[in-house]
NUDRENKE-52179 format. One record per residue (C-alpha): residue number from 1; x, y, z. Coordinates in Angstrom, 1 decimal. Each point is the difference from the previous one (the first is absolute). Example, Ala and Ser with C-alpha at 12.3 -4.5 7.8 and 13.67 -1.06 7.14 Angstrom:
BEGIN
- 1/12.3/-4.5/7.8
- 2/1.4/3.4/-0.7
end
This chain:
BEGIN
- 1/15.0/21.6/-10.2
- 2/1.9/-3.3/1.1
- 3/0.5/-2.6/-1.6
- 4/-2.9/-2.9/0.6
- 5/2.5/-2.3/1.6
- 6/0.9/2.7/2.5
- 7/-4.1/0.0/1.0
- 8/0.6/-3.9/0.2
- 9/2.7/0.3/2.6
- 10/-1.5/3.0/1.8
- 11/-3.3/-2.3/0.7
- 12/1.7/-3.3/0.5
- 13/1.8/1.2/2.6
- 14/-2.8/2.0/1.5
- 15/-2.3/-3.1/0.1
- 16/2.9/-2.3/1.1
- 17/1.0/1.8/2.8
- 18/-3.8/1.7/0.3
- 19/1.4/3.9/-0.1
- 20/-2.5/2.6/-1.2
- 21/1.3/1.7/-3.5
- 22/-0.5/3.2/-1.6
- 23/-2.2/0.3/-3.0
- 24/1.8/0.3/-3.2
- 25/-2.7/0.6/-2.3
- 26/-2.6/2.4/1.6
- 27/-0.8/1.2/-3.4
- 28/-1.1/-3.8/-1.6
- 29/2.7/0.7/-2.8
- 30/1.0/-3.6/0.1
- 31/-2.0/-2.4/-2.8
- 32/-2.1/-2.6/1.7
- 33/2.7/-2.3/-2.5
- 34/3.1/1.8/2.3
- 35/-1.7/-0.8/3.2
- 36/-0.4/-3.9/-1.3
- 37/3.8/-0.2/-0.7
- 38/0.7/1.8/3.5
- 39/-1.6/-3.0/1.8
- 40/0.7/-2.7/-2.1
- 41/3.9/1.1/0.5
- 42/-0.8/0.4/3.8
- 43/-1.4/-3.4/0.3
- 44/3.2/-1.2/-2.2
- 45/1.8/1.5/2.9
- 46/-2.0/-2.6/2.4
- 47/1.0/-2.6/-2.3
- 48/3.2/0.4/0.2
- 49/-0.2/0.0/3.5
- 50/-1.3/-3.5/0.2
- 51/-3.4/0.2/0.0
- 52/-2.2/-1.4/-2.6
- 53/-3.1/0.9/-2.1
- 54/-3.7/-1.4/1.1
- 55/-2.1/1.8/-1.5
- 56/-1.9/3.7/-0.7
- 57/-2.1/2.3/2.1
- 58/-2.9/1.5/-2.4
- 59/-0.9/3.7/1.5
- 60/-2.8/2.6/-1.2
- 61/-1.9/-2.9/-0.8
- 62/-3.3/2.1/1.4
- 63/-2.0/1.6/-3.0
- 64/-0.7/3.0/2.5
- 65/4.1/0.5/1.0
- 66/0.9/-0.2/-3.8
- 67/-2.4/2.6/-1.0
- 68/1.0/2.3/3.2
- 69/4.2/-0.7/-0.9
- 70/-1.0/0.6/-3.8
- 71/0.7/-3.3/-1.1
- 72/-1.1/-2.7/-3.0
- 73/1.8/-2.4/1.7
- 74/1.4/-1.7/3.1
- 75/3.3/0.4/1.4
- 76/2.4/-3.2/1.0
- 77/3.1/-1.0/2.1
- 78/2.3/-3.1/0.6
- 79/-0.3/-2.4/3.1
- 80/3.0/-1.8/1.1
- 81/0.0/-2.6/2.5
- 82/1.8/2.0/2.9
- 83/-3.2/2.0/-0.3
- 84/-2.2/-2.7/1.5
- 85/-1.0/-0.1/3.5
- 86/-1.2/-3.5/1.6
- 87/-3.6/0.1/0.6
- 88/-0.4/0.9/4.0
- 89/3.2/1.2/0.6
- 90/1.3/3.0/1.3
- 91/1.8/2.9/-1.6
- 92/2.0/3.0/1.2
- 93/-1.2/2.7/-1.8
- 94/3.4/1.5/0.5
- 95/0.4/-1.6/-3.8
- 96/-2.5/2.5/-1.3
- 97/0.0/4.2/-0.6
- 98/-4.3/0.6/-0.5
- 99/-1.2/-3.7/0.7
- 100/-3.8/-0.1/-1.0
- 101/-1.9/-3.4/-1.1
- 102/-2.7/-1.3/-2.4
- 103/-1.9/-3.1/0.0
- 104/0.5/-1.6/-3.4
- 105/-0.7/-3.0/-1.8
- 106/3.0/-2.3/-1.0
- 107/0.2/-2.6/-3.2
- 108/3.0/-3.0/0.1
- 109/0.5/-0.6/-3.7
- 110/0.4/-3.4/-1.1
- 111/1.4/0.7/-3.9
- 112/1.5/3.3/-1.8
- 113/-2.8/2.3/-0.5
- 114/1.3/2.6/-2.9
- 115/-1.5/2.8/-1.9
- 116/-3.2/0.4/-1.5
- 117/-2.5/-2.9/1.9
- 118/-3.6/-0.4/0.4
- 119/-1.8/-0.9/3.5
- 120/-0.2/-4.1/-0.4
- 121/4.0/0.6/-1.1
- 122/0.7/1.4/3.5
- 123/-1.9/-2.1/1.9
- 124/1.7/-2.6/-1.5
- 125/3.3/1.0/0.8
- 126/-1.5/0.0/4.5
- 127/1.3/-2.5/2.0
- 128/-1.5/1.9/2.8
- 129/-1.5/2.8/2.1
- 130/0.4/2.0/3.2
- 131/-0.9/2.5/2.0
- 132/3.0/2.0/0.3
- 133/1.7/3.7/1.7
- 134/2.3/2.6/-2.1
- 135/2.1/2.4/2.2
- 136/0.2/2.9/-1.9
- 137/3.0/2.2/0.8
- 138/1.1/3.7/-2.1
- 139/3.7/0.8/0.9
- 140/-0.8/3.6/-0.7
- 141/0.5/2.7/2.6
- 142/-3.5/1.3/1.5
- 143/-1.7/-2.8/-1.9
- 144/-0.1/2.3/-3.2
- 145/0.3/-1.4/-3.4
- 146/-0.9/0.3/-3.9
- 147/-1.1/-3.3/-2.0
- 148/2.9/-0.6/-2.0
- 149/1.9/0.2/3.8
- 150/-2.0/-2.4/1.5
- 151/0.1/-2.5/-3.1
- 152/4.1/0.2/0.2
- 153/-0.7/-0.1/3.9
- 154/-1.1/-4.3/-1.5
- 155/-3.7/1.6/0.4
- 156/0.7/0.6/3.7
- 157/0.0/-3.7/0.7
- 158/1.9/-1.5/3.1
- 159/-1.4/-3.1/1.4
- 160/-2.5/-2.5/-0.5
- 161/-1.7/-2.7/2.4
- 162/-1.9/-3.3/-1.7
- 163/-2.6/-1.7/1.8
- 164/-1.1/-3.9/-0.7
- 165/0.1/-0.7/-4.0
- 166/-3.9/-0.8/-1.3
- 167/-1.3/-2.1/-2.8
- 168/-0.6/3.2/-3.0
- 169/-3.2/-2.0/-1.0
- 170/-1.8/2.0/3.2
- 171/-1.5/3.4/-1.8
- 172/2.0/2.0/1.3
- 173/-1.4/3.4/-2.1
- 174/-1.8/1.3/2.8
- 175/1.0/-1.2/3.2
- 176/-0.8/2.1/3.1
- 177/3.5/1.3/2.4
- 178/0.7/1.8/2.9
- 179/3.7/1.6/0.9
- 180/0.0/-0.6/4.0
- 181/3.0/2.0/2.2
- 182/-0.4/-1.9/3.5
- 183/-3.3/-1.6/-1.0
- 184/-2.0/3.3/-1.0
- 185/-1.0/0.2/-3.6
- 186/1.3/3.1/-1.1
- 187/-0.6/-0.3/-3.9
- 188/-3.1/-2.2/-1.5
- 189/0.6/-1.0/-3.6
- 190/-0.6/-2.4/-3.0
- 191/2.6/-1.7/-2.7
- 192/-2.6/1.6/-2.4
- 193/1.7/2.9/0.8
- 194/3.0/-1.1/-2.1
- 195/-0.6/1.0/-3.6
- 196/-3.6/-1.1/0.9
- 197/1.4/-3.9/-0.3
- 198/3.4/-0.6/1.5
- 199/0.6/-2.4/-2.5
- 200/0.3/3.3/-2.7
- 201/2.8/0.8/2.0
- 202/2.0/-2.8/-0.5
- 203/-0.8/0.5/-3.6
- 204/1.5/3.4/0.1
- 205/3.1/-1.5/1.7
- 206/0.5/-2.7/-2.0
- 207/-0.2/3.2/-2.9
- 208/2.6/2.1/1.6
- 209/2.3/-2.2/1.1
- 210/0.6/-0.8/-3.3
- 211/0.2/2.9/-1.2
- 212/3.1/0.6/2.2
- 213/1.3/-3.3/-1.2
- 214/-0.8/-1.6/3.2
- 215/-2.9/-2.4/-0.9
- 216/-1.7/-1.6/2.9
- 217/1.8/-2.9/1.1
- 218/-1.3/-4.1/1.6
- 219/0.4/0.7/3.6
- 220/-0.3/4.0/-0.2
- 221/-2.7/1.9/2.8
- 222/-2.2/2.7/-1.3
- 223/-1.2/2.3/2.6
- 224/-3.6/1.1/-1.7
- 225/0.1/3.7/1.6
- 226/-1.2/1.4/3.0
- 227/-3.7/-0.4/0.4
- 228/-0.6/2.8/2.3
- 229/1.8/3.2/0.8
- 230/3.2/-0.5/2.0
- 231/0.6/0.4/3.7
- 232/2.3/1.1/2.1
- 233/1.8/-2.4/2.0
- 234/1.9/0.1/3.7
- 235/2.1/-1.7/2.3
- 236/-1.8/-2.8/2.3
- 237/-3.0/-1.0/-2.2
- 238/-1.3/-2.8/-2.1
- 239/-1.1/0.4/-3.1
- 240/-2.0/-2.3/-1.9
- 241/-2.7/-0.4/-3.5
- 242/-2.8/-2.2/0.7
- 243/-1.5/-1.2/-3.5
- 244/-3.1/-1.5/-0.7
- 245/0.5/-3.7/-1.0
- 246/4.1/0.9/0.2
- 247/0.4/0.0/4.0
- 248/2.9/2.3/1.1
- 249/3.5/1.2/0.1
- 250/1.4/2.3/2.4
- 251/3.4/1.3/1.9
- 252/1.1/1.7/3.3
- 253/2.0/3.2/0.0
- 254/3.0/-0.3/2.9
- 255/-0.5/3.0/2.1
end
């Protein structure tokens, strides 16, 4: 087997220049610990490049998806600020290799939020909330993959979109959403769906990031986890989340 750093390069370069890959580890021989130090030294690799670190994606953060993957826990990646698309612009999905998207809801953390913290802890640690879009892209040929590939594959996560920052003091645990492509709901969901309070996600971020040594930082985004299943995305359409309370955020794809 290659070395991890080799895996690092291998998806770096397929996400930078948005080139399926080969699966390298059909058989899930890697530890869930290798597949961590992939991406982290992938991301490095963005760093290096100029961009900068805003934040983490939270992923599996359904009950039902854990139990169907296996899991007794969520999965992560790293955001970086060339990751972040302007609210209403438009993309060329030219960037991307399986481009699929996920209503989500987004916290903008005002102080370090690090290990082991109750709810009032991270709620205290909110500046903000929005409704908010993941584009979810695997680099892997036919859109085939094991779990410990798509965690070093930074948990599939490619873009994100923000819409208008709220006061955290609205209850946010169970607010009502829709994920629109050209003004047709095509998923109907609820922040409940996220760890049945999206506010236990953050929680689990705040856990695993410092467990990497990368605690939660003033400033940082955390992308909650996709509240409904994932769709498929193509040239020439808007997508948008509407959110109960929230309003919306949305993007055109170029055709």
């Amino acid at each position: 087997m290659k070395a991890l750093n080799d895996y690092a390069v291998l998806l770096d370069d397929a996400a930078h220049h948005a080139r399926e890959v080969p699966q390298f580890d059909t058989e899930s021989r890697l530890s869930l610990d290798d597949a961590y130090a992939i991406q982290a030294a992938s991301i490095q690799r963005r760093l290096a490049r100029g961009e900068r670190r805003v934040g983490v994606k939270m992923g599996f953060t359904s009950r039902a998806k854990m139990l169907q993957m296996g899991l007794s826990d969520v999965i992560w990646g790293r955001l970086t600020d060339a990751m972040q698309i302007e609210e209403g612009s438009s993309i060329d999905l030219s960037r991307y290799v399986h481009p699929r998207v996920e209503p989500e809801l987004a916290f903008f953390l005002k102080k370090p939020l690090a290990g082991k913290v109750t709810g009032p802890e991270a709620l205290a640690a909110v500046e903000a909330i929005a409704p908010a879009l993941e584009i979810i892209d695997s680099r892997y040929k036919d859109f085939k993959f094991t779990l410990p590939e798509v965690i070093a594959d930074n948990a599939s996560s490619s873009s994100f979109v923000i819409g208008a920052w709220r006061d955290p003091a609205i209850d946010f645990g169970n607010l009502g959403l829709t994920l629109n492509i050209d003004g047709r709901a095509v998923q109907v969901g609820s922040t409940a769906a996220l760890l049945g309070h999206p506010l236990r996600s953050l929680i689990a971020a705040a856990r695993v990031a410092e467990q990497a040594g990368e605690p939660l930082q003033a400033g940082w985004i955390v992308m909650a986890g996709g509240a409904t299943p994932a769709e498929w995305i193509k040239p020439g359409q808007y997508i948008s989340i509407d959110m109960e309370q929230l309003g919306r955020a949305g993007f055109h794809t170029q055709d």
